[in-house]
C-alpha positions in Angstrom: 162.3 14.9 -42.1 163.7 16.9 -39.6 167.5 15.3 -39.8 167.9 16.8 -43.2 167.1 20.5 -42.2 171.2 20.7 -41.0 171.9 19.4 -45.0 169.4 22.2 -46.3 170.7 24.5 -43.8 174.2 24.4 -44.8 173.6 24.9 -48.9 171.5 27.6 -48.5 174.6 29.5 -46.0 176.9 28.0 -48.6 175.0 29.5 -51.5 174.5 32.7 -49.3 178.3 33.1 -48.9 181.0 35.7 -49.9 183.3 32.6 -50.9 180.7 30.8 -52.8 179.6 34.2 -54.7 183.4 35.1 -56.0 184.2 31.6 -57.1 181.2 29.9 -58.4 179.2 33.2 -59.4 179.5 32.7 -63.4 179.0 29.2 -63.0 176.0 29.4 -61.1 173.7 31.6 -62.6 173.8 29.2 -65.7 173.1 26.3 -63.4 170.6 28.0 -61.7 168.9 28.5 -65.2 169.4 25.3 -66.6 167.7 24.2 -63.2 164.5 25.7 -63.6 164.5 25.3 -67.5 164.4 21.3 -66.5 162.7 21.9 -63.7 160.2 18.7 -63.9 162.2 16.8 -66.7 165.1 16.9 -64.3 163.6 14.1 -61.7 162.1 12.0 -64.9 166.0 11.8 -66.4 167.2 11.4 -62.9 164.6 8.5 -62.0 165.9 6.7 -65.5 169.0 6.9 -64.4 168.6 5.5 -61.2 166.2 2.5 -63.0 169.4 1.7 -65.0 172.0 1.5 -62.1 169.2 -0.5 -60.0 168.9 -3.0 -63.2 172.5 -3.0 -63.2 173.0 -3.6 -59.5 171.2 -6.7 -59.6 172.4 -8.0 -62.4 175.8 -7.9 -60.2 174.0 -9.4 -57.8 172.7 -11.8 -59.3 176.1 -13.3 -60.7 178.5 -12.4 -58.0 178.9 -15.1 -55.3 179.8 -12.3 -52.8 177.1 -10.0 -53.5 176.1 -7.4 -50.6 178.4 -9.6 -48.1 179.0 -6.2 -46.2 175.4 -5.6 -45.9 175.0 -9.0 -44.8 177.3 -8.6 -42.0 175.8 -5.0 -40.9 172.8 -6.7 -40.6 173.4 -9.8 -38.5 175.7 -7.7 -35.9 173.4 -4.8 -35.6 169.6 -7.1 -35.4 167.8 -6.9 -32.2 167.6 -10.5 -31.7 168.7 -14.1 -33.6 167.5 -17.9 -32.9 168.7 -19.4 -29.7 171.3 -22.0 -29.6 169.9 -25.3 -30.0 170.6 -26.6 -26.2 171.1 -30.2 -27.3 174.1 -29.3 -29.5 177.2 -29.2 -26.9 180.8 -28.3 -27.7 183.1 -30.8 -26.0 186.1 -28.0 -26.1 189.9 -29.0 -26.3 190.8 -25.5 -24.6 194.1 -24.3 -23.0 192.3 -25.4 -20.1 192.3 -28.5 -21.3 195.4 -29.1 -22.7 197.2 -27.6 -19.5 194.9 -29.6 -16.9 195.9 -33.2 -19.2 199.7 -32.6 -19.7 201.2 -33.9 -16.3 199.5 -37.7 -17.6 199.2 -37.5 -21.6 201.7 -35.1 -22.2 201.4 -32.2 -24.5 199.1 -31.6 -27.9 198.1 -34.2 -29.6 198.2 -36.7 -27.0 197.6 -40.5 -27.7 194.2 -41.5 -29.6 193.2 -43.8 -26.7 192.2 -40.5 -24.9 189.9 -39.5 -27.5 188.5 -43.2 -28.0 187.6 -43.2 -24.9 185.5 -39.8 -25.1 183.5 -41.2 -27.8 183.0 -44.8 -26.6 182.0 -42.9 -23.4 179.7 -40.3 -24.9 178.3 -43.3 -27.1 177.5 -44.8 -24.0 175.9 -42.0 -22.5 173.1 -41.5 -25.3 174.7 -39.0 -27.5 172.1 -38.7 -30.3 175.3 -38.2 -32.5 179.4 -37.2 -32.0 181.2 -34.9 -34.7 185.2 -35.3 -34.2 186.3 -32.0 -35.7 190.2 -32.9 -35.3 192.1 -34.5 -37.8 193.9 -38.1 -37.5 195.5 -38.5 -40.9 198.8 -40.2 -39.8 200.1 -42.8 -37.3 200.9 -42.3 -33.6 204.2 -44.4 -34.1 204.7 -44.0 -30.0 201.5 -45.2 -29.1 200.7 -48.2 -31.8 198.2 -49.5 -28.7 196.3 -45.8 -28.7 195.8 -46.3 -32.5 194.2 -50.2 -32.2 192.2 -48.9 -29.5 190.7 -45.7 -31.1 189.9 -48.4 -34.9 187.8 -50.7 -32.2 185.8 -47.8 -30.7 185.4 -46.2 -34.5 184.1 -49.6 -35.5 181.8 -49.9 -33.0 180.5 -46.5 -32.6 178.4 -45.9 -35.7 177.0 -42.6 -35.0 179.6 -40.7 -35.2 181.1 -37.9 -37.9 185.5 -37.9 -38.6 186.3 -35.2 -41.1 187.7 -35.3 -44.9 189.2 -32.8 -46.0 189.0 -31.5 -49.8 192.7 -30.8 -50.8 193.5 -29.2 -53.5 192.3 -30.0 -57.2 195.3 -29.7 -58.9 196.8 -32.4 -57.1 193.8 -35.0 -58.3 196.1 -36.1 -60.8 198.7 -37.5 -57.9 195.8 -39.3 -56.0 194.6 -43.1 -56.0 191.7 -42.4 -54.2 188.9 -42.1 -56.6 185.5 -40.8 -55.7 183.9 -43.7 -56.0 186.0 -44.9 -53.5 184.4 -42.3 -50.8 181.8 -43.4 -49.0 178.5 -41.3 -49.0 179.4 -40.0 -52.5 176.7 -38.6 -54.9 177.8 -40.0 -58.0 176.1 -37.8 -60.8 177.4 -39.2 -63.7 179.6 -42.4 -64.8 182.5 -40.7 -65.7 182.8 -39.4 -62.3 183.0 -42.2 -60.0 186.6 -42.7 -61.5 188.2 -39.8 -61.7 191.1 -39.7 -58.7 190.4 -37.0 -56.2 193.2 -35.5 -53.4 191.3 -35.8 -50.5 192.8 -36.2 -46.9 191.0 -38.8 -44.6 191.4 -40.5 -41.2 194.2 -43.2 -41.1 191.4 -45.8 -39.4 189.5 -47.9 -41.7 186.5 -47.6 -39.0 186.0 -44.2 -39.5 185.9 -44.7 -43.5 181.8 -45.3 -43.6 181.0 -42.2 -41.6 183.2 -39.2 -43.8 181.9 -35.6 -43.8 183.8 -32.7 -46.0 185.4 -30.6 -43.1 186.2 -27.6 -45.8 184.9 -24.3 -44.7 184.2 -21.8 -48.0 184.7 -18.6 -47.2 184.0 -15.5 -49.5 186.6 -13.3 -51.4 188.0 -11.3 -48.3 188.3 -14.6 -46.3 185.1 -14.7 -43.9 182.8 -17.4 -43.8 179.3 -16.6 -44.6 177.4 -19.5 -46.0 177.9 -23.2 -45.6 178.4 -25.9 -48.0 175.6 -28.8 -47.0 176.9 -31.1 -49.7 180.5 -30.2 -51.8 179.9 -30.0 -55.1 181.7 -30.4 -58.2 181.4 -31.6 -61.3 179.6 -35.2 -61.7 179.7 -35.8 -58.1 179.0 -34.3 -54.8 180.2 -35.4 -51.3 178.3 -34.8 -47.8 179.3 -32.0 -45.2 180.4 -32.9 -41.8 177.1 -30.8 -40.6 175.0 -32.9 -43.1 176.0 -36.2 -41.5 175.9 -35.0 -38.3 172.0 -34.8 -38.4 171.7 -37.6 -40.4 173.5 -39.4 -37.9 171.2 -38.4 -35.5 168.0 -38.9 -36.9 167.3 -35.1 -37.6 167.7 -34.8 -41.0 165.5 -31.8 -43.0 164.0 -31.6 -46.4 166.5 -29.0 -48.3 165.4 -27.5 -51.3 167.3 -27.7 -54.1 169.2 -24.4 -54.2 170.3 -25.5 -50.7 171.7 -29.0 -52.0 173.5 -27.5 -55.2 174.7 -24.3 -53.6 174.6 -23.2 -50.0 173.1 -22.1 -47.1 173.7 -18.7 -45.5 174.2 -18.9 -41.9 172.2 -17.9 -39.2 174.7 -17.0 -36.5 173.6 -17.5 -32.6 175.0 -13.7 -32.0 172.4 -12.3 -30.0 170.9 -15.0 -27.6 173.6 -16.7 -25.9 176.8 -18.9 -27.2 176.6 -23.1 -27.6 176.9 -25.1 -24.7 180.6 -25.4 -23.9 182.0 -28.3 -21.7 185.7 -28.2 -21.1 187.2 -31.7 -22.7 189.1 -31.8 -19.0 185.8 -31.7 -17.1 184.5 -34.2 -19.1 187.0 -36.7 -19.4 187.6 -36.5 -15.4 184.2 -37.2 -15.2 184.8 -40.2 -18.0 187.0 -41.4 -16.0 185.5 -41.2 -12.4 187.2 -38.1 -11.1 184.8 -35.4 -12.0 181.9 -33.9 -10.6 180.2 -33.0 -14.3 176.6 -34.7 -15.0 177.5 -37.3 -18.0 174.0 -37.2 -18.1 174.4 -33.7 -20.3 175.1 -35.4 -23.4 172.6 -37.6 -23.5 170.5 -37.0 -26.7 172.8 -34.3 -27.7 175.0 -33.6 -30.7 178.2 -33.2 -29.6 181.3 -31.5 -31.3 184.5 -32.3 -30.0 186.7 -30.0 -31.3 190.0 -27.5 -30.4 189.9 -24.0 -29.4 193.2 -23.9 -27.6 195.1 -20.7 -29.3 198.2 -22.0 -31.4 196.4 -25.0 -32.2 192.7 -23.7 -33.2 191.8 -22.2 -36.5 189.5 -19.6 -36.1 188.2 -17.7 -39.2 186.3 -14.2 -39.7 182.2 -14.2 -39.4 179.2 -12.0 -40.3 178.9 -12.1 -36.5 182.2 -12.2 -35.7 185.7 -11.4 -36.5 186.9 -14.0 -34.3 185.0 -17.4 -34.3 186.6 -21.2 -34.0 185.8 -24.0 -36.8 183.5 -25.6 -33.8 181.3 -23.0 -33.6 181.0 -22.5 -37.1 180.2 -25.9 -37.2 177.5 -26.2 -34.3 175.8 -23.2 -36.0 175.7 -25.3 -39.4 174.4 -28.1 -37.5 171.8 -26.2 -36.0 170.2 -24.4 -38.8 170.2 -28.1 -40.6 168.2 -29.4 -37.3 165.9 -27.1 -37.1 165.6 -25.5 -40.2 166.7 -22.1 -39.3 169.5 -21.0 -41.9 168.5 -17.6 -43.4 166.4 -17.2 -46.9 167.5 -14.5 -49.0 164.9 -12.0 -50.7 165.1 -12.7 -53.9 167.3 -10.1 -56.0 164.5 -9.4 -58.4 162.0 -8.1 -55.7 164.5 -5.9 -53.8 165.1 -4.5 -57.4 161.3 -3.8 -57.4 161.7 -2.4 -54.0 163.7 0.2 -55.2 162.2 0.8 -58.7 159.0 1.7 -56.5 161.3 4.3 -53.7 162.7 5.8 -56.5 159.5 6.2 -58.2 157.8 7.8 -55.2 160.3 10.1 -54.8 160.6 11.4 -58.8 157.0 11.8 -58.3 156.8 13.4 -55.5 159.7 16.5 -56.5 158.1 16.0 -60.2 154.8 17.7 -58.5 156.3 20.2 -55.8 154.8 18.1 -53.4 155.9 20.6 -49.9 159.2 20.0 -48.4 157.7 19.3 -45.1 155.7 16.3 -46.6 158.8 14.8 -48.9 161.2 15.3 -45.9 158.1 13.1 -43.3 157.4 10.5 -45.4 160.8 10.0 -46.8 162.1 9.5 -43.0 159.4 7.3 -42.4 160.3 5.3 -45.6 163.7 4.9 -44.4 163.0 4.0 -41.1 160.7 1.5 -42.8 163.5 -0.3 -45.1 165.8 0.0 -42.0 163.2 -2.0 -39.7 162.2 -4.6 -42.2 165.5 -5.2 -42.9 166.7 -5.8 -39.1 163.3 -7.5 -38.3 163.2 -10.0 -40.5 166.9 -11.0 -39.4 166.1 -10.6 -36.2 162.8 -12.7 -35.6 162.6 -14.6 -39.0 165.0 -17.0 -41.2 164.0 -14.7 -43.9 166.5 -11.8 -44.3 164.5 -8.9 -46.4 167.9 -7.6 -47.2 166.7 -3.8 -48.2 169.6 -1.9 -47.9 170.2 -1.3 -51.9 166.7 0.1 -51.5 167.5 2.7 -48.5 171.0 4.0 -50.1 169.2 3.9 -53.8 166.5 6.2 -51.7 169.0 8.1 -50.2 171.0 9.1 -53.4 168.3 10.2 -55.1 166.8 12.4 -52.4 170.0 14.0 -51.8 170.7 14.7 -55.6 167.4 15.4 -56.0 167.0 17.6 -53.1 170.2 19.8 -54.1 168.5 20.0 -57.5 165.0 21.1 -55.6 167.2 23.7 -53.6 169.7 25.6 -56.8 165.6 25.8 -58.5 164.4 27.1 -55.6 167.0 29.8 -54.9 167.1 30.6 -58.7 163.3 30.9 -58.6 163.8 33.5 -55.7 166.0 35.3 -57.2 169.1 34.5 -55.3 171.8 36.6 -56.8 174.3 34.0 -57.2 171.8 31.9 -59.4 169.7 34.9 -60.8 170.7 38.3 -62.8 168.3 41.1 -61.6 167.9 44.2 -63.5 170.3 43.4 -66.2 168.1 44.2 -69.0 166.6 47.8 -69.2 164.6 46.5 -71.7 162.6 44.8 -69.3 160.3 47.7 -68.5 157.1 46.5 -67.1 156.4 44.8 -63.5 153.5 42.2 -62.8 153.4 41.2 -59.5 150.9 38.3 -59.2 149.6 37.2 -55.4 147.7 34.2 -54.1 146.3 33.8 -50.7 146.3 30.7 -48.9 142.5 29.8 -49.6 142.9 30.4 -53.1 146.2 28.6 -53.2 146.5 25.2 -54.7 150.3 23.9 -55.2 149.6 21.2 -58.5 147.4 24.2 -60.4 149.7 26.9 -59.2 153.0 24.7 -60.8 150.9 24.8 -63.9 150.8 28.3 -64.1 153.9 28.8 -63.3 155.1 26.3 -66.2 152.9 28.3 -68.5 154.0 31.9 -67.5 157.5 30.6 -68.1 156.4 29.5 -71.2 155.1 32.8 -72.0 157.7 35.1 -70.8 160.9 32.9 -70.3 161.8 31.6 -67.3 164.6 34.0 -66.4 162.1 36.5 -66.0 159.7 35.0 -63.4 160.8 35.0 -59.9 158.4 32.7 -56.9 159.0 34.4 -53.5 157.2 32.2 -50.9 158.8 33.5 -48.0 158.2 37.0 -48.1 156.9 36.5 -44.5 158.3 34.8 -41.7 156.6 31.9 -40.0 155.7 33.6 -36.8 154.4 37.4 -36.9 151.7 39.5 -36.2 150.3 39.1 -39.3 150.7 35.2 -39.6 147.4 34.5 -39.3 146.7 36.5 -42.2 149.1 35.9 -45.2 149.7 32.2 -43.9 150.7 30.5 -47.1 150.8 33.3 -49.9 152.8 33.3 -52.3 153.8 35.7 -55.3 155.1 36.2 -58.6 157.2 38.4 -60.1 157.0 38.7 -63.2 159.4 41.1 -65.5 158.5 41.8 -69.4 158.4 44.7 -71.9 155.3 46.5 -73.6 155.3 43.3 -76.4 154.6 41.1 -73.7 152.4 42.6 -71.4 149.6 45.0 -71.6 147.1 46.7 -69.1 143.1 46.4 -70.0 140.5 49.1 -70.4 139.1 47.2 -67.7 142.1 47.5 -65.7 143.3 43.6 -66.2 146.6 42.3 -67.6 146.9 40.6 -70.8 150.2 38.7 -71.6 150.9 37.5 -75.7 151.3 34.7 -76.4 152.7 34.4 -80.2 149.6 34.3 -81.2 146.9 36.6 -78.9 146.3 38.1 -75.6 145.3 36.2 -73.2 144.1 37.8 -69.8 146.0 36.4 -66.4 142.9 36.1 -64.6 141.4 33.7 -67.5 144.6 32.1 -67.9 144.8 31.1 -63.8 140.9 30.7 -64.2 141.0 27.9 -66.4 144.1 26.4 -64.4 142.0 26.2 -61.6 143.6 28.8 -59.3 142.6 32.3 -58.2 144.7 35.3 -58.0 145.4 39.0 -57.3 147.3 41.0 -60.6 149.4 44.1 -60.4 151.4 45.7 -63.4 153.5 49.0 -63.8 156.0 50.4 -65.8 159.3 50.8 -64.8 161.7 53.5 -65.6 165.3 53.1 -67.7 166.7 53.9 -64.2 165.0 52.2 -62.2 165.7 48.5 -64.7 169.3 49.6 -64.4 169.7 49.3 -60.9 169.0 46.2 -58.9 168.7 47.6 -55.5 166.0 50.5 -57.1 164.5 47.9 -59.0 164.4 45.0 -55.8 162.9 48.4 -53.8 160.2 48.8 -56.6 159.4 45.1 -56.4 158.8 45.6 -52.4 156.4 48.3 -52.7 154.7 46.3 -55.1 154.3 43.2 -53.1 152.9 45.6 -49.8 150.5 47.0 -52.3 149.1 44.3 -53.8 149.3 42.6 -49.7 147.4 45.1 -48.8 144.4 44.3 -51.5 144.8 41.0 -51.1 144.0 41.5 -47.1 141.0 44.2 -48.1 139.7 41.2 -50.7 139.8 38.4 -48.3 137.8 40.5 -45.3 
């Protein structure tokens, strides 16, 4: 993949360096060693590894409540698209509009229940399929006892609609009289249960009593509401959620599976389609009341939330869409994806795991074989790019998220490590200088230079004769140069894809023929180059000469040597292949 060739880029000037040469120098030669003596064994270790922190990841996963929440969240705010507000869900909005527009005849916040009695009577009236009241009316209005009578007759007679309870803390169950099985709507789940006292706070009207939903929002560890609690469970007993009665209430009621019931639902934020219909509560109620020019007509068949977004007074919490978003419309969007089925499925942890298993796998493979940087860097991009569009399609079209972002950074660290890896065996195989000694050992004496054209040239069989050279003769004394010439040339059409060996040994090692072949020992015998690439299944071109004291001495005499050797044997190669 193109995008990587600036990473590349910048190790090889890095390894190319003064600086890196005087500081790293001893280091890396035995690195560069240790890199092609593990050449292959290298990405098999590696790819363990990796199958052991991918194991380990979704085990994690699998336990932790707040598993890839920050994935989640990049995900929903960065998908193309997301499902489009339910239009018959409608926000009746207590905004600062609101609250200024009704203070010169009810006063300020909150003002007398009789106001929001008549909303509901009104909206009951009107055909509202069902009416959530997300506001809190735990204690008496001791200035307007009349407000309070007349909100308990319109909670009486209005039977769709939803008041809120709300789940206080558990260490004060003890100090309760309320028990559970006083709470209408409860799931009792076992005997025991139904007794046990429970600190709950509820509506002061009796009226409202029958029609409870938990108003509690759970939000994960660093305090942002993600997923949605369609019943509240606990131990022996489980109560509804305001969102759960609201579609009961209105007739719209799904079939939940039972992960949904026990646990929750992750939310499928309205982020990219539009917002839920907001009316302010002053439009409305002027309308109510014969003073308005809003169509009552809106709510009919509609859920409505009434609910307060006035700052000071609202409580807004953090989002997957949203750092900012009100209670209401965390509720409409609960409401929503109960209606109409739309809260998002997870991929199960297990598959992504596979997912990853499998990226990693390709990869291994693919540096295991030498498979051409051109072709790794290609189809790794377009793996990527793969991962990155399945992941934002599915959010963005589906209700199933195929969260596979362990699988892209899993895929990422391994080609990067592995890539560094490919790169230190690559320059040591050259013959860099900081990762290879060069005419160290006089010793050394005899030169085979070993060439193969492009035609004859075939990468898998080639590796194995590599491997079994450096069996042979120890792999600090074979060098690969595949870029003795540049890309674009004269002669490109010529030596396009050669490569050569250079191989350095003494007079135990390597021997000339009578018939002017090279023979090599093995430990045991001779074996001839030609049969030994032969029965690899590649073809080749085979120089060897000796090399004088001085000449094995000096690096720059012996690097000169090595040139006239690769022109010579260039030039047979060219006369063999007209």
């Amino acid at each position: 993949m193109a995008g990587f060739s600036p990473f590349e880029g910048l190790v090889r000037a890095l390894i190319k360096s003064d600086l890196f040469e005087r500081l790293v120098h001893r280091l890396a030669q035995p690195v560069g060693y240790a890199a092609r003596s593990y050449r292959t064994a290298f990405y098999v270790l590696l790819a363990a590894v990796f199958a052991v922190l991918i194991g380990l990841n979704a085990l994690v996963e699998t336990i932790g409540v707040d598993a890839k929440a920050q994935s989640l969240d990049f995900t929903v705010r960065h998908r193309l698209s997301s499902p489009k507000p339910d239009p018959m869900i409608v926000i009746l909005d207590i905004d600062e509009r609101s609250l200024a527009g009704m203070a010169e005849e009810y006063g300020r916040w909150p003002w007398p229940r009789s106001v929001l009695a008549e909303a509901i009577a009104t909206l009951n009236d009107r055909g509202a399929r069902a009416i959530v009241l997300n506001v809190m009316l735990s204690d008496p209005d001791k200035a307007n006892p009349d407000a309070d009578r007349i909100f308990q007759e319109v909670a009486v007679a209005t039977p769709r609609v939803v008041y809120p309870l709300i789940r206080l803390n558990r260490n004060n169950d003890a100090l309760s009289q309320v028990t559970v099985s006083m709470i209408p709507g409860a799931v009792i789940l076992d005997k025991p249960a139904a007794a046990k006292t429970i600190a709950v706070l509820i509506p002061l009207f009796p009226g409202t009593h029958e029609k409870l939903g938990v108003a509690n929002l759970q939000t994960d560890k660093d305090g942002v509401v993600r997923r949605y609690a369609v019943w509240w469970n606990e131990p022996g007993f489980r109560l509804p959620s305001m969102a759960q009665r609201a579609v009961a209430a209105a007739g719209a009621q799904t079939e939940l599976n039972a992960a949904a019931i026990e646990k929750v639902v992750l939310l499928n934020w309205r982020n990219k389609r539009g917002d839920y219909q907001r009316i302010s509560f002053v439009d409305a109620y002027a309308a109510m009341t014969g003073r308005g020019n809003l169509e009552l007509a809106t709510f009919k068949d509609s859920i409505v939330i009434i609910g307060v977004s006035a700052p000071g007074i609202a409580t807004v919490k953090g989002t997957s869409a949203s750092p900012i978003t009100d209670d209401n419309a965390i509720l409409a969007t609960a409401v929503d994806d109960l209606k109409n089925d739309t809260y998002l499925r997870r991929l199960p942890i297990w598959l992504s795991a596979i997912v990853s298993l499998i990226v990693v796998a390709l990869l291994a493979r693919a540096f295991y074989l030498g498979v051409q940087d051109k072709t790794v860097n290609r189809w790794f991009g377009l793996g990527q790019s793969a991962l990155v569009v399945v992941t934002l399609g599915s959010a963005s079209y589906t209700p199933y998220l195929i969260d596979l972002t362990d699988s892209f950074f899993f895929g990422l660290a391994f080609f990067v490590i592995a890539k560094v890896h490919a790169i230190v065996d690559r320059s040591a195989s050259r013959g860099v200088p900081a990762f290879a000694r060069l005419g160290a050992d006089p010793k050394l004496d005899q030169l085979i230079v070993v060439g193969f054209s492009g035609k004859e040239l075939k990468r898998p069989a080639l590796a194995r004769v590599r491997s079994r050279l450096e069996h042979l003769l120890g792999v600090r004394n074979i060098f690969v140069l595949d870029n003795v010439f540049g890309e674009a040339h004269l002669f490109s059409p010529v030596c396009e894809g050669w490569r050569y060996f250079v191989i350095f040994g003494d007079k135990e090692q390597c021997r000339k023929t009578p018939g002017g072949g090279v023979e090599v020992y093995s430990g045991e015998v001779w074996i001839s180059l030609d049969d030994l690439m032969r029965d690899l299944g590649v073809g080749g071109h085979v120089r060897l000469v000796s090399l004088p004291a001085e000449v094995a001495r000096d690096a720059i005499a012996l690097q000169r040597r090595v040139g006239e050797q690769l022109i010579e044997l260039s030039a047979q190669m060219i006369q063999a292949g007209r």
